[in-house]
C-alpha angles and dihedrals in degrees: 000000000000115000097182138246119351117228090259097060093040090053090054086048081071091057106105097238102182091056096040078058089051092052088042097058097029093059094031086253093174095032110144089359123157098168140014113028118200100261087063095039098055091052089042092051098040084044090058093043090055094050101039090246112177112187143002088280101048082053096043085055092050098041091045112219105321093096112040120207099245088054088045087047087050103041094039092055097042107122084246106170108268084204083077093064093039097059087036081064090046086049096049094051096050094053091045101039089203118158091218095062094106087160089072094037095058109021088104094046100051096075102053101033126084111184123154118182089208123077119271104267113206095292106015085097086059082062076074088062102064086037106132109250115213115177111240099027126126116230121203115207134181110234084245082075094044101131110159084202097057096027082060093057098053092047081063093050093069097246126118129224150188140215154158112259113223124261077249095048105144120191134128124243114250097183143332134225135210126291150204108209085180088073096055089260108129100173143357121196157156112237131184119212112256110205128076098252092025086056086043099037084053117011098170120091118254135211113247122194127186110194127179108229107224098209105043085031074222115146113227128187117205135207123207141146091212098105098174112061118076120269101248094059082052090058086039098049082053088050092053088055082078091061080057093053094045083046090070085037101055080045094064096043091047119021112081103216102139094157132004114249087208128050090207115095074235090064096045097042079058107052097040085050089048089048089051095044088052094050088049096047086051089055088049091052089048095051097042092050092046095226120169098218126101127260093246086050092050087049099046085056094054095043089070091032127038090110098062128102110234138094117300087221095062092035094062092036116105108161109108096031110123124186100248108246114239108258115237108257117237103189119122108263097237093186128047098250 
């Protein structure tokens, strides 16, 4: 007898199709492509983030014998565009409008942000050196990577960027603007570096800001070549670095990427992108089915049950659901204890 759709099948059903095919064609998506096309792969990959799937084998177990796991190998591994994925995820969150859609938050600042919460180890700041540099992007820098040589270059790259100057920061002040206090803003100004390598490592003058945090009452000073925004866009461009810090945190809390099914930086780029875009497609379930539980409840459900065959809405529903109570046993106690 059919039962219908699985959950599986009814949560693919949210993926906006039409525009997955755009992207595809637009980004070459199946160019020189035997196997695997990206309409299999997606489902595939989303289908291995929901079960905790951890390798091919582990997919070609949960998915039975109609991929086989030379053509997954092959087709996992195929340099496909990750730009495919990435706008899949943008289009997602478009369509879904849901707040907790960092993918598409943050899927134009990834690439030109570099933030780490720990501090820089010898040869994490030369991370700093095979950045992309696009003329015209902001990059946000903790003051562990302050470096006056490379910020310089970049300065003659056209790009702007902001940091956080060093407790032993020294520069002389050239001239101050105006200021609202009332903003947050204590000082702009123009500063030369003071220091024989730090004035030939950067000779221009740079744009220093120190802002009053209302709501750690810390004082913070900020370094910058942009001298046109206001200053406080420039304290407030440093503050979103943290959503990009709480971005590759919430990846580790969320995202369940436990080992990487492809050794190429292609692979890894993908699976990370499908497991965003999963996690994405499940928030826009959640918010289109107006369900009260939490995302990681939704995906601890569907862990366990992609594969049955009932409505997503009462799946994911867990209002009205009691732990029974143990019914008192009325069998005759036969041992003393």
């Amino acid at each position: 007898m059919n039962l219908g759709k699985t959950l599986f099948a009814k949560l693919m059903e949210f993926v906006p199709w039409s525009s997955f095919a755009r992207i595809v064609a637009r980004y070459s998506g199946d160019a020189r492509v035997a196997v695997l096309p990206c309409t299999e792969h997606f489902p595939i990959m989303a289908n291995a983030q929901l079960t905790w799937c951890e390798s091919l084998r582990d997919i070609e177990a949960t998915l039975g014998t109609k991929h086989r796991r030379q053509s997954l190998c092959t087709g996992l591994q195929h340099h496909r565009p990750v730009s495919v994925l990435v706008r899949l995820g943008t289009v997602s969150h478009d369509q879904g409008r849901h707040q907790v859609a960092y993918a598409a938050r943050f899927a134009r600042l990834y690439p030109q942000l570099h933030s780490h919460q720990r501090r820089p180890q010898l040869g994490d700041v030369n991370v700093l050196d095979i950045l992309p540099i696009e003329a015209g992007s902001f990059y946000i820098k903790d003051r562990g990577y302050l470096d006056f040589a490379r910020l310089c270059a970049m300065h003659q790259a056209g790009v702007f960027f902001v940091t956080r100057a060093k407790s032993n920061f020294n520069a002389r002040r050239v001239y101050s603007a105006k200021v609202d206090k009332a903003t947050g803003v204590a000082c702009d100004q123009s500063v030369a570096l003071n220091g024989q390598k730090s004035a030939s490592d950067y000779p221009e003058h740079l744009r220093r800001v120190r802002f009053k945090d209302p709501d750690t009452g810390k004082t913070l000073v900020f370094l910058t070549n942009n001298t046109t925004l206001p200053a406080p866009v420039i304290a407030q461009l440093y503050k979103n670095r943290w959503q990009v810090e709480l971005f590759f945190k919430w990846i580790k809390q969320h995202l369940r990427i436990k080992k990487f099914l492809g050794n190429s930086e292609n692979a890894v780029k993908t699976q990370v992108w499908c497991a965003i875009a999963t996690y994405v497609l499940i928030a826009i379930v959640k918010k289109e089915l107006h369900l009260d539980a939490s995302l990681y409840t939704c995906l601890q459900i569907l862990s366990v049950s992609v594969f049955e065959k009932t409505l997503i809405s009462c799946a994911l529903q867990t209002d009205g659901y009691k732990t029974a109570e143990t019914p008192v046993s009325k069998q005759l106690i036969l041992f003393g204890f």
